[in-house]
N, CA, C and O atoms as a MOPAC input file, in Angstrom:
PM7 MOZYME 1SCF
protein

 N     66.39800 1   125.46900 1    86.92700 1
 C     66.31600 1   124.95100 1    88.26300 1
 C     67.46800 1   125.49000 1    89.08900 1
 O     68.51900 1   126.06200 1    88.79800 1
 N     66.91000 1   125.11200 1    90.19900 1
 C     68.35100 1   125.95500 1    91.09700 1
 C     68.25200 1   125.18500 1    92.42600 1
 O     67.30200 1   124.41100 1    92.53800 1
 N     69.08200 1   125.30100 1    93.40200 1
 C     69.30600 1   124.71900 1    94.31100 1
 C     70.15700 1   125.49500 1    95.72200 1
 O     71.31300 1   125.90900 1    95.63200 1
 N     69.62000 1   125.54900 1    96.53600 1
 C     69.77700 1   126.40700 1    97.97300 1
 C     69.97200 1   125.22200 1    99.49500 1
 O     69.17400 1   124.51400 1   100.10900 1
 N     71.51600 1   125.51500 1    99.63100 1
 C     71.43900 1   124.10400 1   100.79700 1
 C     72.13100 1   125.21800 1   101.86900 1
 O     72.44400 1   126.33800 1   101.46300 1
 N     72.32400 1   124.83900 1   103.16300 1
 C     72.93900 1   124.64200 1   104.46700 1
 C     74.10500 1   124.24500 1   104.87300 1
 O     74.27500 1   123.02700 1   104.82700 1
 N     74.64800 1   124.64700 1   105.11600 1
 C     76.11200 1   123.90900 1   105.89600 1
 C     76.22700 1   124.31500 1   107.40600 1
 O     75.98200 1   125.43900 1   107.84500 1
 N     76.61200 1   123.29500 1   108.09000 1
 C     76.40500 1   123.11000 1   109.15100 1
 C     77.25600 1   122.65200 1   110.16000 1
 O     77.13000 1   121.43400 1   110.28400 1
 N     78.08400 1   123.14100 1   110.94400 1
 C     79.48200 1   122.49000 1   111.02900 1
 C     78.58400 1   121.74000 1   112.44000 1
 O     77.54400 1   122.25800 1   112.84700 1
 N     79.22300 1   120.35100 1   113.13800 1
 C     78.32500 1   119.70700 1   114.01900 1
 C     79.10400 1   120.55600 1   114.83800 1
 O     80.01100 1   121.32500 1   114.51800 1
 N     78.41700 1   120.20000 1   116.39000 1
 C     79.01400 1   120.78800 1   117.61500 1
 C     79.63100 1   120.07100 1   118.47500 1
 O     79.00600 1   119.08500 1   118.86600 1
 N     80.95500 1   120.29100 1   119.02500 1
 C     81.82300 1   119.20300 1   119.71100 1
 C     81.39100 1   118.06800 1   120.10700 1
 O     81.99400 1   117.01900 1   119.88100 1
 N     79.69500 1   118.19000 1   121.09100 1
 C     79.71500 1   117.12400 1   121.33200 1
 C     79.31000 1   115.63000 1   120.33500 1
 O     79.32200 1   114.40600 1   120.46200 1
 N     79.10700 1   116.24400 1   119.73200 1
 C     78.92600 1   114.90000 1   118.42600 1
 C     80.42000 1   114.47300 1   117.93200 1
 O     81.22300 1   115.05700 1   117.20400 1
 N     80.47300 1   113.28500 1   118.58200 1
 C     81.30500 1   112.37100 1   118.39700 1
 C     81.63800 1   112.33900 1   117.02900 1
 O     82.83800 1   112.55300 1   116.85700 1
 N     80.84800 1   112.10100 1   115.75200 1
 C     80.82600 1   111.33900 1   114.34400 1
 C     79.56600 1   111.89000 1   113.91300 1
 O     78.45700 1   111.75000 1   114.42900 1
 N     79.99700 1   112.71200 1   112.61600 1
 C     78.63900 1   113.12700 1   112.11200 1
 C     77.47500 1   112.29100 1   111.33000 1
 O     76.30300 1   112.59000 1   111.10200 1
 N     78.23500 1   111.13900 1   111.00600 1
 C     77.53500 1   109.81400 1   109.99900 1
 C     76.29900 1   109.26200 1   110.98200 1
 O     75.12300 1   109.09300 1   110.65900 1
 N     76.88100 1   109.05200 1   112.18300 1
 C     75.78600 1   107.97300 1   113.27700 1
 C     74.72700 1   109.38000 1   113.66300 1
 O     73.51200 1   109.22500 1   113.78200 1
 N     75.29900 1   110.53500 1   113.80400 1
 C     74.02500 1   111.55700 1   114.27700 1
 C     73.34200 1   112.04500 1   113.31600 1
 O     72.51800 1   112.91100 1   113.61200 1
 N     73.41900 1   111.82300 1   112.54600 1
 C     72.78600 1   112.04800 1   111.17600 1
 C     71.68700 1   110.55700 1   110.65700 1
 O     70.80700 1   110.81000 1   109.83500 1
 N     71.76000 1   109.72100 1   110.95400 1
 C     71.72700 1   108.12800 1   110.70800 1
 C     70.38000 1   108.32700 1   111.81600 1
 O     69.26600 1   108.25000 1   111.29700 1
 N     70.44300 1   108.55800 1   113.19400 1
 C     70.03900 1   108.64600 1   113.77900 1
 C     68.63800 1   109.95500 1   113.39600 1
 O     67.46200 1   109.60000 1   113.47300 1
 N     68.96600 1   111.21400 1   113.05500 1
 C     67.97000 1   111.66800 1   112.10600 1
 C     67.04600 1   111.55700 1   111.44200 1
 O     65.93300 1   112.07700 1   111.52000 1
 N     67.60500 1   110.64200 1   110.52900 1
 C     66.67100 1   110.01300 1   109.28500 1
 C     66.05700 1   108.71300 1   110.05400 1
 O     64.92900 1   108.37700 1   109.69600 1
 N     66.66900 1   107.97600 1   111.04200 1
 C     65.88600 1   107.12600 1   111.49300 1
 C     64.48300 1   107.48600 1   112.44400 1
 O     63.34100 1   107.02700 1   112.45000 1
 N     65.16900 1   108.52600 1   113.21900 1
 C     64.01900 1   108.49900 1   114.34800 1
 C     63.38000 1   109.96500 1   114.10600 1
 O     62.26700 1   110.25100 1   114.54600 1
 N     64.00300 1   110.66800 1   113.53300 1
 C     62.85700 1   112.43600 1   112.82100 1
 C     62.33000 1   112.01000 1   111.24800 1
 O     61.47300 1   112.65500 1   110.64400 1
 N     62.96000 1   110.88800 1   110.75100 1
 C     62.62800 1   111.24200 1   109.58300 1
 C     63.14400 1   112.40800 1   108.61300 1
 O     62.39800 1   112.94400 1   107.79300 1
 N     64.32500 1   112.70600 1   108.76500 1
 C     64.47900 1   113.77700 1   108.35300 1
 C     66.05300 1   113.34100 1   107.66400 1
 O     66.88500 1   112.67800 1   108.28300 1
 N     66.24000 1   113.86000 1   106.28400 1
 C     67.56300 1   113.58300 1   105.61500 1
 C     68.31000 1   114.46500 1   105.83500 1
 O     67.63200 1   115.47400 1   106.03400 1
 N     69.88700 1   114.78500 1   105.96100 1
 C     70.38100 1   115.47300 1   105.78100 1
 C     71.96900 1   114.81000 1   105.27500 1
 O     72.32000 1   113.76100 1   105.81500 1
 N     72.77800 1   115.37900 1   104.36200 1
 C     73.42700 1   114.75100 1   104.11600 1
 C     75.06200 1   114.88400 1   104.67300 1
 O     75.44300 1   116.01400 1   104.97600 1
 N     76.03300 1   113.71300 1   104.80900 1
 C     77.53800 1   114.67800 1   105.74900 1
 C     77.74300 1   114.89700 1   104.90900 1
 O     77.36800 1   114.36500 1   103.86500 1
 N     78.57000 1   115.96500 1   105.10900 1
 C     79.52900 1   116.72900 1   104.34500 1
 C     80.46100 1   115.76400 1   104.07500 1
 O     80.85800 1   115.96500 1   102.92700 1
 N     81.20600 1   114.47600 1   104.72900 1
 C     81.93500 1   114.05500 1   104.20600 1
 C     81.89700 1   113.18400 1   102.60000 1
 O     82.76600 1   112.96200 1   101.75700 1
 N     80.79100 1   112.93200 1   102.67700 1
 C     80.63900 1   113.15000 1   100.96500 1
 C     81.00700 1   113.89600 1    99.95500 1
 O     80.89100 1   113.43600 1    98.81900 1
 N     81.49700 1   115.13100 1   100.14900 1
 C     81.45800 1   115.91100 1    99.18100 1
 C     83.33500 1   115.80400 1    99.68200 1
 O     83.71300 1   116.58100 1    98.80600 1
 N     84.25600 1   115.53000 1   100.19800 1
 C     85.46200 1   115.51200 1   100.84500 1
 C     85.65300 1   115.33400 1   102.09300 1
 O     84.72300 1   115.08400 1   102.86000 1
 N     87.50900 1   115.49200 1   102.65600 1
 C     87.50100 1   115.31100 1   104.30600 1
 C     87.31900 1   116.75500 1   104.27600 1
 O     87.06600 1   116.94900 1   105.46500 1
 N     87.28000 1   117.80900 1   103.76300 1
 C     87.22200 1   118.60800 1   104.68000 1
 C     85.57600 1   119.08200 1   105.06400 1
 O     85.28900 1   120.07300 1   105.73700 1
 N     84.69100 1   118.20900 1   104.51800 1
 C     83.14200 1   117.87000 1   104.67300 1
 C     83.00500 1   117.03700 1   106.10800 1
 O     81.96300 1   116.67600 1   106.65500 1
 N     84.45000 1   116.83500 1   106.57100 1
 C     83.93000 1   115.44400 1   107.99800 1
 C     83.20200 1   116.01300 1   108.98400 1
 O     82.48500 1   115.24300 1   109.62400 1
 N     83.19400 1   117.36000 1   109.32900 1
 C     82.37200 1   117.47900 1   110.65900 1
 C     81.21700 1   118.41600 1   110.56300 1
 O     80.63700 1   118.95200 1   111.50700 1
 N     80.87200 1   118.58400 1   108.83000 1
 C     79.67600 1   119.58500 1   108.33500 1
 C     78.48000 1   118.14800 1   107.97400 1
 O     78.60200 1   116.92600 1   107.90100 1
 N     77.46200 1   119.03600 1   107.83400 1
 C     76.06500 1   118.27100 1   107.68100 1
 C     75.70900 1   119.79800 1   106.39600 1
 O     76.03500 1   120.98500 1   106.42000 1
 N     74.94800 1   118.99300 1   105.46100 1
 C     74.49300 1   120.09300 1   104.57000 1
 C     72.96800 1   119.30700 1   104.29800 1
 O     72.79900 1   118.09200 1   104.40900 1
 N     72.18700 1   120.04800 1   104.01600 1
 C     70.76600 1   120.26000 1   104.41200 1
 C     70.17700 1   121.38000 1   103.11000 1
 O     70.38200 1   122.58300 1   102.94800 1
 N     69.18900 1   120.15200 1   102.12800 1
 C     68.68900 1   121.29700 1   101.19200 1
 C     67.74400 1   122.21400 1   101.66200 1
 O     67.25100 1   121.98000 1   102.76600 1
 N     67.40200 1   123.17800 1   101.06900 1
 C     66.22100 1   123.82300 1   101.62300 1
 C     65.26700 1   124.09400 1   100.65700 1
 O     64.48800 1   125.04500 1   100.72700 1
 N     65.32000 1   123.00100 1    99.44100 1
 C     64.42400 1   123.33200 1    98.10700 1
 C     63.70400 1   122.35300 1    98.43600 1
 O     63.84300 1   121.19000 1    98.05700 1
 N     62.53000 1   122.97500 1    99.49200 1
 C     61.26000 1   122.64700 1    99.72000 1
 C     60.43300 1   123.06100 1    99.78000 1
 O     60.43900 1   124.04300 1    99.03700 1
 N     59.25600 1   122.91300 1   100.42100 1
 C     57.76000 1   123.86500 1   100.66800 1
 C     58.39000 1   124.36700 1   101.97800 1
 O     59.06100 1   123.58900 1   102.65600 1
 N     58.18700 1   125.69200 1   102.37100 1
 C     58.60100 1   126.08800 1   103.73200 1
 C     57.59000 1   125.50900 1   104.67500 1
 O     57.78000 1   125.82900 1   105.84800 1
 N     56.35400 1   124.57600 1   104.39500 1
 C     55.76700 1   123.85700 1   105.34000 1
 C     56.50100 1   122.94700 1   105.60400 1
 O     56.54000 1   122.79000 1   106.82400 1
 N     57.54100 1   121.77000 1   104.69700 1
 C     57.91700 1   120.94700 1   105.20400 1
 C     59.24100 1   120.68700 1   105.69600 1
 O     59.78000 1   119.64100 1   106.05600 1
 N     59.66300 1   121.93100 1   105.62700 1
 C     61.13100 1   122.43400 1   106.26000 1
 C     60.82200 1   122.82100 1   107.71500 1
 O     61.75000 1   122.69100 1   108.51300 1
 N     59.63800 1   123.28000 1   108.17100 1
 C     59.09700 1   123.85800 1   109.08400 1
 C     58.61100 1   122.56500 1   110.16400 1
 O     58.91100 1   122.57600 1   111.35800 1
 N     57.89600 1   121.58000 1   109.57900 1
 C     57.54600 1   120.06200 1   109.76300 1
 C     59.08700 1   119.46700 1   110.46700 1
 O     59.24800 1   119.06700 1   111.62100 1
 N     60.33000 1   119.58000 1   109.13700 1
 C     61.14300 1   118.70300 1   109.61300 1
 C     62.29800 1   119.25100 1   111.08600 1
 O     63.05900 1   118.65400 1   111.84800 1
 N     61.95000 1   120.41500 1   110.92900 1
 C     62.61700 1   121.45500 1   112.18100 1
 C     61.91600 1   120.76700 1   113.25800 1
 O     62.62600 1   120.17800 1   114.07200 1
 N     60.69900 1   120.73400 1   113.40600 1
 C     59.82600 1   120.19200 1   114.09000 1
 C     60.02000 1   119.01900 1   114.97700 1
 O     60.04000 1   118.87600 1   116.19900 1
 N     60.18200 1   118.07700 1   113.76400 1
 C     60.39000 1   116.56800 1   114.26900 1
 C     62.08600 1   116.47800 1   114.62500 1
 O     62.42000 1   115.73200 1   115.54500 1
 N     62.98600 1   117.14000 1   113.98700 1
 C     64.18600 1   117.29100 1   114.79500 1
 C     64.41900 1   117.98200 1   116.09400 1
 O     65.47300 1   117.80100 1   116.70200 1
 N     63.64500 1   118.63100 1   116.46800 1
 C     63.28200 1   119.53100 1   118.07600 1
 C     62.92800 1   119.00600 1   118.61500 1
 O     62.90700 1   119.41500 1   119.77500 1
 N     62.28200 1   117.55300 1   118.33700 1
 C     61.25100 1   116.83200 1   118.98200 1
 C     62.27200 1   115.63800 1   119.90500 1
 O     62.25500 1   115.28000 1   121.08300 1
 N     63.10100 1   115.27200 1   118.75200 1
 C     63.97100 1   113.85100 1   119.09200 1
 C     64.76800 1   114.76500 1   119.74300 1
 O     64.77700 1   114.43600 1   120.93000 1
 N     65.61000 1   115.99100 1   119.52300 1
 C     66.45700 1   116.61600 1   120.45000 1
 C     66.13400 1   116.45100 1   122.00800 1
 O     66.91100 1   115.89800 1   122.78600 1
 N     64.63800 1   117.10800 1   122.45400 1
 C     64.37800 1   117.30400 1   123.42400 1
 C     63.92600 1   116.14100 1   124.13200 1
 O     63.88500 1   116.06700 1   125.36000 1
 N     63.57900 1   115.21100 1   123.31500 1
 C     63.57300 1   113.64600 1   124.02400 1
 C     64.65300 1   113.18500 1   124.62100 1
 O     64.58100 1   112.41100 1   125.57400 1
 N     66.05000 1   113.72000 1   123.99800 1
 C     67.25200 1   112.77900 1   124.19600 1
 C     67.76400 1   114.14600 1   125.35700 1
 O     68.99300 1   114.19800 1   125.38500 1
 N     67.15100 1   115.13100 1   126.20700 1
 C     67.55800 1   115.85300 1   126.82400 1
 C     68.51700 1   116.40800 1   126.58000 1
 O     69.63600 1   116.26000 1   127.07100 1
 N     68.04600 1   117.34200 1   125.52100 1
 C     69.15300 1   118.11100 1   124.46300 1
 C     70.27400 1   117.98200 1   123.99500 1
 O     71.05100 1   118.93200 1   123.90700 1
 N     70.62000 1   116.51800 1   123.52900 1
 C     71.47000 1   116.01200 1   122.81300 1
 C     71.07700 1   114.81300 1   121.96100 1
 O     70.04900 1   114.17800 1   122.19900 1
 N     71.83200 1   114.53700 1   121.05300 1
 C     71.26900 1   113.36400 1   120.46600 1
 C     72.71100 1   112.93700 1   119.75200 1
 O     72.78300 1   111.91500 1   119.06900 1

């Protein structure tokens, strides 16, 4: 088995990566995990597996574009 993730450093305007992430999984449905889990120097990364079907990576891009552009390109 093997495993292929993302790192993702957030972008200034995100205050706290825990609540925009929280916010993710609540309203896209979509997991991604902070980096501060893995350490502090994880506090302002988001890591994101990609050992999926490329349909449902494609799906969750989707529903995160979706809540983005609701919240007038921020969230």
């Amino acid at each position: 088995q093997a495993g292929l993730f993302v790192w993702a450093k957030a972008p200034d305007e995100v205050a706290a990566v825990e609540p925009f992430l929280d916010r993710l999984l609540k309203e896209a449905r979509v997991f991604i995990t902070p980096g501060s889990v893995f350490g502090v120097n994880g506090s302002r990364y988001a890591r994101a597996s990609l050992c999926a079907d490329e349909g449902l990576l494609a799906d969750a891009l989707a529903r995160v574009k979706r809540l983005t552009a609701s919240s007038g390109g921020r969230i």
